[in-house]
KOLBALO-346131 format. One record per residue (C-alpha): x, y, z; residue in three letters; residue number from 1. Coordinates in pm, whole numbers, plus 50000, padded with zeros to 5 digits. Layout:
<recs>
- X_Y_Z_ALA_NUM
...
</recs>
This chain:
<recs>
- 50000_50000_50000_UNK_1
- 50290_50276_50056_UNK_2
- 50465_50208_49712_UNK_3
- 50071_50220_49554_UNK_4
- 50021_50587_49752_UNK_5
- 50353_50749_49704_UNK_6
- 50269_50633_49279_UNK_7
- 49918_50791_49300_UNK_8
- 50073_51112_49143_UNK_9
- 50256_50950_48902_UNK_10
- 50208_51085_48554_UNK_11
- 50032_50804_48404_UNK_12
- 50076_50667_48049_UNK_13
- 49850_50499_47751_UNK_14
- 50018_50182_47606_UNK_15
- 50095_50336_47245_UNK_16
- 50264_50615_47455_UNK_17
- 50464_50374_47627_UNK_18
- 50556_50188_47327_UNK_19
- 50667_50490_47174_UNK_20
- 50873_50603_47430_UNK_21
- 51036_50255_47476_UNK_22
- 51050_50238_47058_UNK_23
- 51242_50563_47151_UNK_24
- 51469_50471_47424_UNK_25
- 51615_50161_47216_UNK_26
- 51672_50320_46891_UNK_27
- 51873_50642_47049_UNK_28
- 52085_50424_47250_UNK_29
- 52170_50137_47016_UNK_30
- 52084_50328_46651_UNK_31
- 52282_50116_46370_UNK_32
- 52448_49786_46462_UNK_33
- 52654_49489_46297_UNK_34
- 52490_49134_46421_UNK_35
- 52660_48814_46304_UNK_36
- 52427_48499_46357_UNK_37
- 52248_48249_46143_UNK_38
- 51939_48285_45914_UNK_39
- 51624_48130_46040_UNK_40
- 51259_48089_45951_UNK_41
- 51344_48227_45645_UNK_42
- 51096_48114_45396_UNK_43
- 51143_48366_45105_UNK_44
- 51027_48697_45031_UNK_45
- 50662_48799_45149_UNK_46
- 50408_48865_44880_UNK_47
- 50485_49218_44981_UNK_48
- 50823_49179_44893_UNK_49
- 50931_49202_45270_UNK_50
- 51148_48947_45436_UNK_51
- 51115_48842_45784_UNK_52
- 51323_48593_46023_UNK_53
- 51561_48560_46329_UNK_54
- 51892_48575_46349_UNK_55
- 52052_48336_46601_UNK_56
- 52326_48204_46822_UNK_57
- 52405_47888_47054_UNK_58
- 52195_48059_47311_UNK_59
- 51993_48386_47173_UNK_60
- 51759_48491_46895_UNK_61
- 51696_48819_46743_UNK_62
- 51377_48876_46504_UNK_63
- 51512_49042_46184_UNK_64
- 51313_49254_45900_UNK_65
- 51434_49330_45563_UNK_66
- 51219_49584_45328_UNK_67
- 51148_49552_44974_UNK_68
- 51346_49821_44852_UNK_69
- 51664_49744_45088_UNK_70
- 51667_49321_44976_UNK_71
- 51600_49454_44586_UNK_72
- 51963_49600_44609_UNK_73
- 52157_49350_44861_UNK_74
- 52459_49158_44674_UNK_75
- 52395_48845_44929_UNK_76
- 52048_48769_44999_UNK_77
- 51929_48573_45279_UNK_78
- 51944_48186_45274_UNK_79
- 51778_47989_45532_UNK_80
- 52113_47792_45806_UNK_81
- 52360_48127_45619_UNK_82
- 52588_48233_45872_UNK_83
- 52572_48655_45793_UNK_84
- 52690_48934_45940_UNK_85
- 52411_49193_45917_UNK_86
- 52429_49547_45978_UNK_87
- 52091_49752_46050_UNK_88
- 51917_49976_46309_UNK_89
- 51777_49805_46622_UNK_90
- 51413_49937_46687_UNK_91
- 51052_49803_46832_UNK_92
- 50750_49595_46686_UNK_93
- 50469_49804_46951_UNK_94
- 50242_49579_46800_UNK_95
- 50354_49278_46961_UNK_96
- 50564_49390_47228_UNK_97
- 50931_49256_47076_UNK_98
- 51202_49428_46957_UNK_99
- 51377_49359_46637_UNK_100
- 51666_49479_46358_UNK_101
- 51576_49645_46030_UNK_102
- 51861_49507_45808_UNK_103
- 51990_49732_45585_UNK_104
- 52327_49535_45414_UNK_105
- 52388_49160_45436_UNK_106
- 52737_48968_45424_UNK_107
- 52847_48636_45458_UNK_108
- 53016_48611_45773_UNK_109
- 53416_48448_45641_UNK_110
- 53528_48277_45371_UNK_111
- 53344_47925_45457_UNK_112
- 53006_48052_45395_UNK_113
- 53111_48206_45095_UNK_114
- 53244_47860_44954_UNK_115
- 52904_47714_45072_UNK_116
- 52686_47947_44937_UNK_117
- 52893_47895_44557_UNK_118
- 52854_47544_44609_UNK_119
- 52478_47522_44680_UNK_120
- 52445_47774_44370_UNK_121
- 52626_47547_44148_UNK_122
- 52462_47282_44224_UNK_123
- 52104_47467_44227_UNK_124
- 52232_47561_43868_UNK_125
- 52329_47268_43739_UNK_126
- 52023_47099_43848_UNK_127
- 51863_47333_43566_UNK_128
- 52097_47255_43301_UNK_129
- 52326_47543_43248_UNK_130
- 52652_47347_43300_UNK_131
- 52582_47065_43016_UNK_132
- 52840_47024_42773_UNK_133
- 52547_46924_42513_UNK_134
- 52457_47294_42493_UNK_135
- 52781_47444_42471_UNK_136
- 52880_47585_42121_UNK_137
- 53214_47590_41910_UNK_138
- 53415_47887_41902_UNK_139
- 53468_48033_41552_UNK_140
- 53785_47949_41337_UNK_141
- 53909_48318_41301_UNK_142
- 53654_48562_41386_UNK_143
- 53616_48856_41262_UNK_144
- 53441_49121_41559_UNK_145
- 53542_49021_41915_UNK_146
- 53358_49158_42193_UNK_147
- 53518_49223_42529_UNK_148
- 53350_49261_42866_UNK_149
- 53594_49395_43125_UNK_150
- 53746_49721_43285_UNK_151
- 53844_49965_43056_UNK_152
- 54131_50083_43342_UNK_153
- 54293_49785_43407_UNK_154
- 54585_49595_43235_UNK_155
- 54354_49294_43137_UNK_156
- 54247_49477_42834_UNK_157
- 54573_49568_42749_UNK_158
- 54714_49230_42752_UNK_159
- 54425_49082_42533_UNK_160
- 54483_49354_42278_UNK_161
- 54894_49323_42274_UNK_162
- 54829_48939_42227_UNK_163
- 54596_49005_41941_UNK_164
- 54793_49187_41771_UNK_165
- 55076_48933_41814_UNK_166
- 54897_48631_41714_UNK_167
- 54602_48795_41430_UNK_168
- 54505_49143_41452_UNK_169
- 54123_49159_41493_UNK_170
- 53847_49428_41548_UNK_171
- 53767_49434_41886_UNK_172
- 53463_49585_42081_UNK_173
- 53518_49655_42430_UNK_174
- 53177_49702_42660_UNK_175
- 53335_49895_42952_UNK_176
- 53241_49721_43290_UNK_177
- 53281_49708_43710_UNK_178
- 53430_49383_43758_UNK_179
- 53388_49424_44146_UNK_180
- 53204_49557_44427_UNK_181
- 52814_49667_44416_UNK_182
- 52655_49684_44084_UNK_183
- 52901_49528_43896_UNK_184
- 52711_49175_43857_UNK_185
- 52425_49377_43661_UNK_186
- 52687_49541_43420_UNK_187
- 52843_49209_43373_UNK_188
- 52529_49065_43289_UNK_189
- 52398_49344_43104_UNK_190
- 52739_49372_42888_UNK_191
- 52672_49012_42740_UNK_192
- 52342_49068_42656_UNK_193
- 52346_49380_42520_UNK_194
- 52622_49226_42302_UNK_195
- 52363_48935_42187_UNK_196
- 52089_49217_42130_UNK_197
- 52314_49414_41824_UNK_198
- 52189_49350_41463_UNK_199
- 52367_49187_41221_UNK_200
- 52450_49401_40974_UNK_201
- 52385_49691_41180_UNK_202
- 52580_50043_41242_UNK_203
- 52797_49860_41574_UNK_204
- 52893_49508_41369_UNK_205
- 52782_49169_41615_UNK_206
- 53052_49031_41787_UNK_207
- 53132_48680_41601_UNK_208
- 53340_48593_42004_UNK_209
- 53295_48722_42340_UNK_210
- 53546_48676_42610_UNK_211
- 53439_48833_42993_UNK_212
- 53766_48902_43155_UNK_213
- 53929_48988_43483_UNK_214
- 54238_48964_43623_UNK_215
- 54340_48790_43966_UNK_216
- 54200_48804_44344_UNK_217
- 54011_48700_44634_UNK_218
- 53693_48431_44653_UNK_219
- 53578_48802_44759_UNK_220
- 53655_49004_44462_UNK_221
- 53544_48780_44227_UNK_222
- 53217_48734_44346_UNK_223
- 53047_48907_44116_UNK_224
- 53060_48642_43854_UNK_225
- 52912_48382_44074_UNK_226
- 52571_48550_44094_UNK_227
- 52293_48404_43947_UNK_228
- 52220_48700_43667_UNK_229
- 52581_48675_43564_UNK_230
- 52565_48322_43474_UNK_231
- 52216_48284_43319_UNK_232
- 52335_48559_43104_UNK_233
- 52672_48331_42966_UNK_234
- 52442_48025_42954_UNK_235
- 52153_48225_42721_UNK_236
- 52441_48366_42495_UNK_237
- 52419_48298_42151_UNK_238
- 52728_48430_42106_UNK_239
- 53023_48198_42185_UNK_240
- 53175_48286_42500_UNK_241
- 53510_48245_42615_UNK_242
- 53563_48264_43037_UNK_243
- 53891_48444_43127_UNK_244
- 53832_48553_43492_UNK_245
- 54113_48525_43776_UNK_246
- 54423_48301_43710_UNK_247
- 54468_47902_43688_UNK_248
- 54341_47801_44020_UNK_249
- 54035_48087_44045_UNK_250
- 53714_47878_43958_UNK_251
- 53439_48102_43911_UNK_252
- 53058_47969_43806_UNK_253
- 53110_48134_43543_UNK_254
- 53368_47939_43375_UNK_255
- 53107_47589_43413_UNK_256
- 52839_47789_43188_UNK_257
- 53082_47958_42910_UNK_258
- 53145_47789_42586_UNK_259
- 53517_47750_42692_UNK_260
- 53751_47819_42981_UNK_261
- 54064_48021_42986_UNK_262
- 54330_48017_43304_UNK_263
- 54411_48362_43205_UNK_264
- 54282_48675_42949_UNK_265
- 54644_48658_42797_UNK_266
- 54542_48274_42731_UNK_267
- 54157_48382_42623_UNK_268
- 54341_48534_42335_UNK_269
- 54524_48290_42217_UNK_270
- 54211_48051_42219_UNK_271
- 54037_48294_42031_UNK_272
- 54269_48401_41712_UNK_273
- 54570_48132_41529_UNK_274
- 54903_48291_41501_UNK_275
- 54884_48458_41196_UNK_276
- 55264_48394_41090_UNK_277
- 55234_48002_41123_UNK_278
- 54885_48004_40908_UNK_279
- 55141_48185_40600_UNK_280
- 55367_47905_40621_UNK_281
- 55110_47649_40637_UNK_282
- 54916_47818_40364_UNK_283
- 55251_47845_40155_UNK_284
- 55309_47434_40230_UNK_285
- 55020_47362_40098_UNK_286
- 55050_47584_39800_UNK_287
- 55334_47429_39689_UNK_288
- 55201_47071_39770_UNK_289
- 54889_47207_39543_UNK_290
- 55090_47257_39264_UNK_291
- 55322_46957_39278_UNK_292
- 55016_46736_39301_UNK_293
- 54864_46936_38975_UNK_294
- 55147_46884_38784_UNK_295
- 55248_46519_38900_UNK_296
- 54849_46507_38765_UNK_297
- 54884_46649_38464_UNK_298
- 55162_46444_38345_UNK_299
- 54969_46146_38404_UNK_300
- 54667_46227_38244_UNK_301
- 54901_46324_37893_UNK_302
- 55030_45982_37966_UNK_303
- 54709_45789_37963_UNK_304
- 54582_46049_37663_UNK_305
- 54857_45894_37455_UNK_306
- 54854_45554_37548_UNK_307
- 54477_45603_37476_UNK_308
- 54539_45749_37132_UNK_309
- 54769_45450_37029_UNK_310
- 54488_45211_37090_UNK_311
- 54238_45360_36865_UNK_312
- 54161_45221_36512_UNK_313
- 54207_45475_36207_UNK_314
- 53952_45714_36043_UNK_315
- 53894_45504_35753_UNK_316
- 53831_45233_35900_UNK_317
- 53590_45391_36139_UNK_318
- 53355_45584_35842_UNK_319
- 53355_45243_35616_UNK_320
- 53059_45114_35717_UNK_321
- 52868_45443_35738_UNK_322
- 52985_45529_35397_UNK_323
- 52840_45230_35244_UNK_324
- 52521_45225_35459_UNK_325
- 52465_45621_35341_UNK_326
- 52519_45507_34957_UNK_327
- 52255_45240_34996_UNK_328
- 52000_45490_35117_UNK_329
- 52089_45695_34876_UNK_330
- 51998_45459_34571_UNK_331
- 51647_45322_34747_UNK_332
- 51559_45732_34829_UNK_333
- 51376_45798_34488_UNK_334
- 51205_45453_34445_UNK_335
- 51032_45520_34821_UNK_336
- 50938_45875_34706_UNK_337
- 50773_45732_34405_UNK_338
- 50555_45438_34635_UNK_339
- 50485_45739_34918_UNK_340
- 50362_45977_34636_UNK_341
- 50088_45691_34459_UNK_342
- 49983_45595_34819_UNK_343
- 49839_46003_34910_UNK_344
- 49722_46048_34538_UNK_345
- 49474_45699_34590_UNK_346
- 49428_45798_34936_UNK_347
- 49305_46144_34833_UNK_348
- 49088_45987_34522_UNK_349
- 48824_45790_34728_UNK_350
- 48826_46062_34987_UNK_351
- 48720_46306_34672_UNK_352
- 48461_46055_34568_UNK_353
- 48225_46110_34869_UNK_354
- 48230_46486_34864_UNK_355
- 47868_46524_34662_UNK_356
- 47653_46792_34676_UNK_357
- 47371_46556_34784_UNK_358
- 47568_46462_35126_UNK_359
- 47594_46777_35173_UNK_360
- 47279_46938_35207_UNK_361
- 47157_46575_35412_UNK_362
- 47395_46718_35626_UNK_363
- 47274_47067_35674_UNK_364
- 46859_46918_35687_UNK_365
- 46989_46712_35988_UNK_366
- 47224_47056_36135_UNK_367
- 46914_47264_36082_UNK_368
- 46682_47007_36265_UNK_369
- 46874_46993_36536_UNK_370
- 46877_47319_36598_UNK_371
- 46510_47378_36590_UNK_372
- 46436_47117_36795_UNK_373
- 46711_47245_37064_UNK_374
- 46559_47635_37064_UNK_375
- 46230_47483_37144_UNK_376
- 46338_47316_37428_UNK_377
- 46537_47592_37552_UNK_378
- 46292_47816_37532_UNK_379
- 45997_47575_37767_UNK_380
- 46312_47504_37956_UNK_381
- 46324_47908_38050_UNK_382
- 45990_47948_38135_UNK_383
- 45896_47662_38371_UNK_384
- 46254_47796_38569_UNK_385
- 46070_48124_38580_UNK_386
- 45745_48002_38717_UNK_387
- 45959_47806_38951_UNK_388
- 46145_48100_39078_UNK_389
- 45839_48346_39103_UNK_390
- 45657_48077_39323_UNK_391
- 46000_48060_39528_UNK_392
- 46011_48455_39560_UNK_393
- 45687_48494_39657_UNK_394
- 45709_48264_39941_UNK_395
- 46004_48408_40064_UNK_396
- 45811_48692_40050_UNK_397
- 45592_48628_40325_UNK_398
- 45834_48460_40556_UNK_399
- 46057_48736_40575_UNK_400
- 45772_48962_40628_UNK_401
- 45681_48718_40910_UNK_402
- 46014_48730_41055_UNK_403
- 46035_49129_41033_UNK_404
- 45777_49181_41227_UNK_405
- 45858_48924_41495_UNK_406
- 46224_49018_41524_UNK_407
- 46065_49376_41598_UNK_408
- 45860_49257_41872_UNK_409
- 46179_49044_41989_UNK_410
- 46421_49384_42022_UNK_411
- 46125_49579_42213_UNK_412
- 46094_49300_42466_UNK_413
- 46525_49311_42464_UNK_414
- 46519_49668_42504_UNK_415
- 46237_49662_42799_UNK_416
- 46450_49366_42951_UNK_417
- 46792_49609_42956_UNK_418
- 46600_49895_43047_UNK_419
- 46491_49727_43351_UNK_420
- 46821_49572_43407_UNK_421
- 46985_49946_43381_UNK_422
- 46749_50123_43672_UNK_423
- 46817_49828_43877_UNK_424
- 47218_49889_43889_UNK_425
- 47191_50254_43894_UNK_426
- 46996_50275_44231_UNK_427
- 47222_49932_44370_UNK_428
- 47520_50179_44240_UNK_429
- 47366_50444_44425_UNK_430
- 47311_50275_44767_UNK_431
- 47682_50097_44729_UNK_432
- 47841_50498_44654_UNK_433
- 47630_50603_45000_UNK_434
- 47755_50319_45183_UNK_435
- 48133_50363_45092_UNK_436
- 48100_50703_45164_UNK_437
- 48009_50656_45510_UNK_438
- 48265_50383_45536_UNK_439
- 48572_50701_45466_UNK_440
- 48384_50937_45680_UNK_441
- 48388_50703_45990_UNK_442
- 48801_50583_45879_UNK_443
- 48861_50956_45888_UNK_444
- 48755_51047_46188_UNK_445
- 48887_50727_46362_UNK_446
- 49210_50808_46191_UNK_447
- 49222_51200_46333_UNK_448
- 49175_51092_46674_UNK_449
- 49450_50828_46633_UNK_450
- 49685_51120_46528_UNK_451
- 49540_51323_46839_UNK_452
- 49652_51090_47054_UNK_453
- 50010_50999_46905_UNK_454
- 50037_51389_46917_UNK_455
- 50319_51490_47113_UNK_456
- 50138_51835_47204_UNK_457
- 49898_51561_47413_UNK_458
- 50194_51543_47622_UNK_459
- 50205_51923_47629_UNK_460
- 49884_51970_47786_UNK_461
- 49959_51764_48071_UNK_462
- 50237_52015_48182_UNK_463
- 50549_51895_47994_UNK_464
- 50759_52117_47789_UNK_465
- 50991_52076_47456_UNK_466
- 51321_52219_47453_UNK_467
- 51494_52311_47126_UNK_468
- 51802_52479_47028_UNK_469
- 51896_52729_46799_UNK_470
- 51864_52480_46517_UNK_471
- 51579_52364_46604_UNK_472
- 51664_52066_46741_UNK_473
- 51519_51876_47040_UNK_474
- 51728_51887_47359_UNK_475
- 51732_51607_47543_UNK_476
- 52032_51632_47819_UNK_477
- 52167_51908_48045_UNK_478
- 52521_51850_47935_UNK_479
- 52404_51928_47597_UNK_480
- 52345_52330_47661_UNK_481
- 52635_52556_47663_UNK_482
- 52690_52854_47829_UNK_483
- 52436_53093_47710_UNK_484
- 52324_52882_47483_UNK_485
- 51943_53039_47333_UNK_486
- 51676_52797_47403_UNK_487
- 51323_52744_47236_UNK_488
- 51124_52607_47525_UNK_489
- 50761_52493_47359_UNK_490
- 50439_52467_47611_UNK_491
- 50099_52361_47522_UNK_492
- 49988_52733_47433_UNK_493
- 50290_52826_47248_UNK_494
- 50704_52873_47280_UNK_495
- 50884_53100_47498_UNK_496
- 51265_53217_47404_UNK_497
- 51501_53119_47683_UNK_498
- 51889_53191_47759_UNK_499
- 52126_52944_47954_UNK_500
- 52314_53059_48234_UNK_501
- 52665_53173_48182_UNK_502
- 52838_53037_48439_UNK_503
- 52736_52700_48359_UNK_504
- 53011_52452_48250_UNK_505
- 53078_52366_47836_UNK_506
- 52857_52131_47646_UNK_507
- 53067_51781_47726_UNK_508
- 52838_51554_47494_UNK_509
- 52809_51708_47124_UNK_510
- 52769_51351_46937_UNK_511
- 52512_51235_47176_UNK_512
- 52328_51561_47131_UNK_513
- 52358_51537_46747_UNK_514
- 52280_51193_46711_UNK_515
- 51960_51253_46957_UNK_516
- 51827_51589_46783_UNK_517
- 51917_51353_46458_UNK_518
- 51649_51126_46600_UNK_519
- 51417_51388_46705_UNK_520
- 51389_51564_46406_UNK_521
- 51019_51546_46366_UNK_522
- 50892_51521_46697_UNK_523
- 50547_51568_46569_UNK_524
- 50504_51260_46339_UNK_525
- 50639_50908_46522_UNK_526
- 50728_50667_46323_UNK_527
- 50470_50388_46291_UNK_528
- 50623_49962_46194_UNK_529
- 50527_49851_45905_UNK_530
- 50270_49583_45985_UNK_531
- 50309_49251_45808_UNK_532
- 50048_49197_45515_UNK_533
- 49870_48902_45753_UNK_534
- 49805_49165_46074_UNK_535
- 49430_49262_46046_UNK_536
- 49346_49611_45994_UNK_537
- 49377_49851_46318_UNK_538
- 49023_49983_46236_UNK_539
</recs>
């Protein structure tokens, strides 16, 4: 009973008051942390696009929130059993009493879960395919347009080029690139397809080879071509692709989807031109073993020519035969022209005999009688298909007249029906608009009394005051005010201009003044957590 009486004139608080305050209290004194622990409950992103889960130890767990906008830019993103190092500002959940981090950066915490996470993404990828050797392509003899995806500043590019033009000077296209740190995945990624997207034919020529280069370093520094984006993009390219990233014992996953693997981007080179001086000699040898097999052929061929010749018989002996066949034609042509000539001449006689007048007027009688008889029976023909089609007419006559009129009396009866049908939504429209209306007015005014009392000047009117500094700025310690420092003290009913005493000793605490005013900035408007899309509405 004492501790209850000497409480009764405590200042007593609602719970979203206390929440806030707490809310408050934890994010001044902690504001932005690093927290290394292991993922759990992670189960993928919310249909929001939110991520929520714990991070834990051997003996403690932390609930952990990542937003939309913060996991859409995050190199590493969270794996359920990752060990991460997370770095984000420590704040409340008033909803359900906890508190919790908002993550804004993730990284795996040492080089072990870096080698785990590779190795669960190549195996995730090769699961889909990407890795087959089926589906990798050959790389062109001698090509004429390479395409290069690296840093423009480093001496990668410089060594491709030198070896280039030591081996087979080519055109070469160079798609300027990050090849480490934030953003440089995307760019990677972006370089080879925007290299697969050019025309053929067009004003920037298509690359007939691409090699993605990069010289040597850490599982760290190369990380950006074992993201997901980066390989998809080498595995969709229909561009042979050559992988030259790091030095003989850096494995990237990019080297299991390219079209071939180079230890080095001096190396790339050479797998992508011949040595130009070695393809002279060869084409030289084989010049001169073109012409030594021509000739050795030629000489053979005048050898079997002659040998050929000797074999065959003489001219007169070949035309004998003909000569003598074309001399007996000759004396048995005049005798057949004779025989062929009597044959037409009868032939023509007996057809000359039955050409009489006589036959031919029979044959005009029968012509003419023919043709009577066929007008006559076109023309009875004509009419009874002009009866038939009157009678057909005039029946179709009447049943479309028939159907005009009911197919009027169908579309009044549709149109009465719709009419209906019309009023009938209008007034449930009408009642539905009324409804909804009162719906906002009610959410309105429950939502101004909310912000009444989250108000701060509530606080105010129970005999509190806000101190600010010149700036503005909320004050929230003694040792924060220097010697005459002017003050900006706020009551309920307005401010009131204040001056600390000068005698008083110097401000010893300017960061934890900054960082608190930094905090306080908008004393007016508390922040409010983001509720989860499966919390009910507070209303």
């Amino acid at each position: 009973m004492p501790v209850a009486q000497n409480l009764i004139n405590a200042p007593e608080f609602t719970v979203s008051e206390l929440s806030t305050a707490l809310k408050r209290t934890v994010e001044d004194t902690f504001g932005h942390v690093r927290v290394r622990g292991e993922i759990s409950g992670f189960r993928g992103p919310h249909s929001s696009g939110h991520c929520y889960f714990a991070l834990k130890d051997e003996s403690a767990k932390i609930e952990a929130v990542v937003w939309k906008f913060a996991h859409a830019r995050m190199r590493f993103k969270p794996q359920e059993g990752l060990e991460v190092i997370a770095t984000g500002k420590l704040t409340t959940y008033p909803n359900s009493s906890k508190y919790q981090i908002v993550i804004e950066s993730l990284e795996p915490a040492g080089i072990g879960a870096l080698m785990a996470l590779m190795e669960e993404r190549k195996k995730k990828l090769a699961a889909e395919g990407l890795f087959d050797e089926a589906r990798k392509q050959l790389l062109p003899w001698l090509p004429e347009v390479i395409g290069v995806v690296t840093s423009p500043t480093g001496a990668v590019i410089r060594d491709i080029l030198h070896r280039l033009e030591d081996r087979f000077p080519r055109r070469v296209l160079v798609w300027p690139v990050k090849v480490q740190g934030d953003g440089s995945a995307e760019q990677v990624a972006a370089a080879i397809r925007g290299f697969n997207a050019l025309p053929a034919g067009g004003r920037v020529p298509r690359p007939d080879l691409l090699i993605v280069a990069r010289g040597g370093g850490s599982l760290e520094d190369l990380w950006s071509f074992n993201e997901e984006i980066v390989v998809r993009a080498a595995a969709e390219s229909m561009i042979p692709l050559i992988s030259a990233v790091g030095h003989e014992t850096d494995i990237t996953l990019i080297d299991f989807a390219a079209d071939k693997r180079a230890p080095t981007p001096t190396a790339a080179a050479e797998m992508a031109v011949p040595v130009r001086s070695e393809l002279f000699v060869e084409v030289e040898s084989l010049a001169r073993r073109t012409m030594v097999c021509w000739q050795r052929g030629q000489e053979s061929r005048r050898n079997e020519l002659r040998a050929a010749a000797r074999a065959l018989p003489g001219l007169s002996e070949l035309l004998a035969i003909p000569r003598q066949r074309l001399d007996h034609l000759g004396a048995a042509l005049p005798r057949g022209l004779k025989a062929n000539t009597h044959a037409h001449h009868r032939r023509f006689s007996h057809l000359a005999a039955g050409l009489t007048l006589k036959v031919l007027r029979g044959q005009v009688a029968q012509a003419n009688h023919r043709l009577t008889v066929s007008g006559e029976r076109i023309r009875l023909s004509a009419r009874a298909l002009l009866r038939s089609r009157r009678d057909r007419f005039a029946g179709l006559e009447v049943r479309l007249k028939a159907s005009r009129l009911s197919n009027a009396q169908a579309q009044r009866n549709a149109i009465a029906r719709a009419n209906e049908r019309t009023q009938r939504l209008a007034e449930r429209a009408r009642r539905a608009l009324l409804t909804a209306m009162q719906r906002l007015d009610a959410r309105v005014a429950h939502s101004g009394q909310l912000l009444s009392a989250l108000s701060y000047r509530s606080v105010l009117a129970r005999g509190f005051a806000l101190v600010r500094d010149e700036q503005g700025h909320a004050v929230h310690a003694a040792a924060a005010i220097g010697p005459n420092a002017r003050l900006s003290i706020e009551f309920a009913d307005g401010r009131v201009g204040a001056m600390a005493d000068a005698d008083r000793p110097q401000a010893t605490a300017p960061a934890a003044s900054t960082k608190a005013t930094t905090h306080e900035a908008k004393p007016a408007t508390p922040k409010r957590a983001v509720k989860p899309a499966d919390q009910g509405s507070l209303f």
